[in-house]
C-alpha positions as CSV (number, residue, x, y, z in Angstrom):
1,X,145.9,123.8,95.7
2,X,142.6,122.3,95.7
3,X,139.0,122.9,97.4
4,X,138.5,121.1,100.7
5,X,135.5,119.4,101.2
6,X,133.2,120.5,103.8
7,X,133.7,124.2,104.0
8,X,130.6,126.0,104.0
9,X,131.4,129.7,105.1
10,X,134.5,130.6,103.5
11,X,136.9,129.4,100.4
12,X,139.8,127.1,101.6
13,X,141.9,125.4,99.5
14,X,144.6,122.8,100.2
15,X,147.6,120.7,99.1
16,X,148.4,118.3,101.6
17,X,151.2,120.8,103.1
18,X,149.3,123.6,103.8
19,X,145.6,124.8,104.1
20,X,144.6,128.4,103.1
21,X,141.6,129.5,104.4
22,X,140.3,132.9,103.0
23,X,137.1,134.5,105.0
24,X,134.0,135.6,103.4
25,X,131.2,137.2,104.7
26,X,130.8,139.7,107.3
27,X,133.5,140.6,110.3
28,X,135.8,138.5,107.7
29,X,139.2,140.7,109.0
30,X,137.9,140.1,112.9
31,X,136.9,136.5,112.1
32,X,140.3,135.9,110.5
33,X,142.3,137.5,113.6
34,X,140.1,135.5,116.3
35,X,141.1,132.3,114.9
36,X,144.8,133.5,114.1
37,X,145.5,134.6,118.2
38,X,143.6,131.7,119.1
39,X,145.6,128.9,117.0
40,X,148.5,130.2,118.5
41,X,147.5,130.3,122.1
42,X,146.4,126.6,121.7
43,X,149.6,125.2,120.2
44,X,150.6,122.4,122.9
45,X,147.0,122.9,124.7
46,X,144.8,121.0,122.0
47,X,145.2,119.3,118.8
48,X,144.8,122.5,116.5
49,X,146.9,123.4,113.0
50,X,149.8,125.5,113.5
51,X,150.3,129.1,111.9
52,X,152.1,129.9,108.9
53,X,151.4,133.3,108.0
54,X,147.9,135.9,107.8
55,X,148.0,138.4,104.9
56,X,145.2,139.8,102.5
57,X,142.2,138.1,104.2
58,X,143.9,134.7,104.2
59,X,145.2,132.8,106.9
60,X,148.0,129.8,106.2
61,X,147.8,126.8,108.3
62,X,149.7,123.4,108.7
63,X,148.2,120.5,107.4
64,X,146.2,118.2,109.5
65,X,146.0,114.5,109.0
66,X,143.0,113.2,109.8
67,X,139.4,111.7,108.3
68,X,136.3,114.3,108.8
69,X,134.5,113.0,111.7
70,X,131.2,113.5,109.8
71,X,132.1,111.4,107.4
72,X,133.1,108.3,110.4
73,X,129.9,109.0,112.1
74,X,128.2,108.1,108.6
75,X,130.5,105.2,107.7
76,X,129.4,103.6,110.9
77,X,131.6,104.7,113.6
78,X,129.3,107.1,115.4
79,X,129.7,106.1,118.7
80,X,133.6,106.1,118.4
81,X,132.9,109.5,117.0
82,X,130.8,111.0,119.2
83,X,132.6,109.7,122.4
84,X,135.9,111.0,120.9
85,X,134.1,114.4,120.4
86,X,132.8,114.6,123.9
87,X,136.7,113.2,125.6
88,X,137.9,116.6,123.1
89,X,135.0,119.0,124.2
90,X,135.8,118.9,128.6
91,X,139.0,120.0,127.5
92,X,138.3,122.8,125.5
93,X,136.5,124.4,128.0
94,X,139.1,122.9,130.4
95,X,141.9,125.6,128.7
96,X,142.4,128.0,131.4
97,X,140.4,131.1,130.0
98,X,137.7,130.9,132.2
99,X,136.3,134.2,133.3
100,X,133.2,135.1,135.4
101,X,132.2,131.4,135.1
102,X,132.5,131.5,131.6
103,X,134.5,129.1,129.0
104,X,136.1,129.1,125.9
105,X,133.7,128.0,123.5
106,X,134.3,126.8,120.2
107,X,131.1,128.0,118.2
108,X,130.5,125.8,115.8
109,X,131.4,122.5,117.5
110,X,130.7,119.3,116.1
111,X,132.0,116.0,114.4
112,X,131.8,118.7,111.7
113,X,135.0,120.5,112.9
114,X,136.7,117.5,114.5
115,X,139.4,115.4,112.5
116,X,140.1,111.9,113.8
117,X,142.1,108.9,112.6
118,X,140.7,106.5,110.9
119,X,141.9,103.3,112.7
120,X,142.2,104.4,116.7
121,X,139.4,107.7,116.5
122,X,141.9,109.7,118.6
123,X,141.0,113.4,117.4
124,X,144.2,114.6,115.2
125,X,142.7,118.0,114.8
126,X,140.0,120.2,115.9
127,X,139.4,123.1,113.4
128,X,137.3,126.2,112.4
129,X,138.0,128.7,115.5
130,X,136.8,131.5,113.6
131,X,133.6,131.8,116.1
132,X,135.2,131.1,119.6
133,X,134.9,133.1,122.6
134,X,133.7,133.2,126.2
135,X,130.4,131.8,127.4
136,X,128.5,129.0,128.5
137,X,129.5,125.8,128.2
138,X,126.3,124.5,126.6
139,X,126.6,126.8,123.5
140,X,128.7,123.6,122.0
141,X,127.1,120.9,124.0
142,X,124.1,121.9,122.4
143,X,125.8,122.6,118.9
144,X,127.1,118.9,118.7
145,X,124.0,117.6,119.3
146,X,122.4,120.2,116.7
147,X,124.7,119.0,114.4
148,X,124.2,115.1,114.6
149,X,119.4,116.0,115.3
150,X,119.4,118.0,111.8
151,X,122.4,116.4,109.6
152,X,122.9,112.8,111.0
153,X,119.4,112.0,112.8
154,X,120.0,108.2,112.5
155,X,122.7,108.5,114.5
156,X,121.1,110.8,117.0
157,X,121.1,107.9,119.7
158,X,125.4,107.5,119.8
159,X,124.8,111.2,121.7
160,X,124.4,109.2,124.8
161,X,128.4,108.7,124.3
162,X,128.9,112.3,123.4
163,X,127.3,113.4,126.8
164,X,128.4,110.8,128.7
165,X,132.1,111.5,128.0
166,X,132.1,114.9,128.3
167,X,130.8,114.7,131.9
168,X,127.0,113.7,132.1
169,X,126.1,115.1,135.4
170,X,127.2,118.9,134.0
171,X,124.7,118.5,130.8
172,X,122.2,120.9,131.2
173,X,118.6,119.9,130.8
174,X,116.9,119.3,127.4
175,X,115.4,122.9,127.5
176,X,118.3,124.9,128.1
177,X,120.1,122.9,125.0
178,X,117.5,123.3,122.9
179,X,117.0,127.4,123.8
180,X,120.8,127.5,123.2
181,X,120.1,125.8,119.7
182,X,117.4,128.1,118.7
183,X,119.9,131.3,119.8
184,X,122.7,129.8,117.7
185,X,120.0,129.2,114.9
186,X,119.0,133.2,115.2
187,X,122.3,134.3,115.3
188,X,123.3,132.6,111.8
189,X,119.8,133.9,110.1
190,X,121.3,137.7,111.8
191,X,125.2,136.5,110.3
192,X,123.0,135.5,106.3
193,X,121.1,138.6,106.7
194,X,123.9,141.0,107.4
195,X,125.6,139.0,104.2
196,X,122.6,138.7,101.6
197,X,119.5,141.0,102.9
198,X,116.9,138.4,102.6
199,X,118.7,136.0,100.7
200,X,118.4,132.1,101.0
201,X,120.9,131.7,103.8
202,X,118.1,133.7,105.8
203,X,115.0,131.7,104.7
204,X,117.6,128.7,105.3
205,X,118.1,129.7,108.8
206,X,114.5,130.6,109.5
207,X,113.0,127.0,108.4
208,X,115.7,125.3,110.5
209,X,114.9,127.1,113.8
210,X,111.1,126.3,113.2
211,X,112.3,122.8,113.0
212,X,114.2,123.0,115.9
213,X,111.6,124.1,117.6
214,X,109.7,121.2,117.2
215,X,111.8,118.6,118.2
216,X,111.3,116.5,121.5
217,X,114.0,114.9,123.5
């Protein structure tokens, strides 16, 4: 087994079989068993890794084949990327759990999460489930585009695809994205703060919302 690249929260190791994926951090046991009941509702509904087995803080998946999409987007293919990433998001929040208007939402969608292949950029995999729940669809409109504005800004212009494939007359407005950014932002500063008291993932957190803040459409 061997560290993955591209995991930031928790420690997950792979072999080209199988993934383990051990939580850290807080809610680790109710993070674990979201994604575990979720993964196995989704089997057949969207490209997602299959189940092997949970035990002592760990959960087992399948192996996925599949290039990172952040790592596309930056190789040049961001509009393949980012159109592939809007096709995958309408039907996520197309999976019949809707409740009170509500959707499932990912919560922590972006090309981040999102395996594709190489050649075609069909999505092979969509990943990291460990935040989902019900609510408003543009908690991950708005978290894609967050994504791409603070880690791939010279690709911020392929989100035209992203938006435009997911449905562009449901996008909200530039202000209720960028609110739902700044909530997502707070939450993660409350998530560092509840790990590390006023550690760096809190000053982290803090400096990024102030920049979100600032941005223009």
């Amino acid at each position: 087994m061997r560290p993955l690249k591209h995991g930031y929260t928790n420690r997950t190791l792979g072999d080209g079989a199988v993934v383990k994926k051990t939580y850290e951090g807080p809610d680790a046991e109710l993070r674990l068993d979201r994604e575990r009941t979720l993964l196995a509702r989704l089997q057949g509904q969207l490209p997602v890794p299959p189940v092997h087995a949970a035990d002592a803080g760990t959960l087992t998946l399948g192996f996925m084949t599949g290039a990172p999409g952040q790592e596309l987007l930056d190789a040049g293919h961001a509009a393949e990327v980012l159109e592939a990433c809007g096709e995958l998001l309408r039907r996520i929040h197309g999976v019949g759990v809707r409740d009170a208007g509500k959707v499932l939402v990912h919560g922590d969608y972006g090309p981040n999460n999102v395996l594709l292949d190489p050649v075609t950029f069909q999505v092979t995999a969509v990943v990291d489930w460990e935040f989902a729940h019900l609510g408003e669809p543009v908690e991950d409109l708005a978290w894609c585009e967050w994504i791409v504005r603070m880690h791939h800004p010279g690709h911020r212009h392929a989100l035209d695809g992203f938006f435009r494939t997911y449905g562009g007359d449901t996008v909200p407005p530039w202000p209720v994205r960028r609110a739902a950014m700044l909530a997502r932002c707070e939450s993660l500063r409350e998530f560092c703060h509840r790990w590390e008291p006023n550690g760096p993932g809190v000053a982290l957190w803090r400096e990024r919302a102030v920049v979100t803040a600032g941005w223009q459409e």
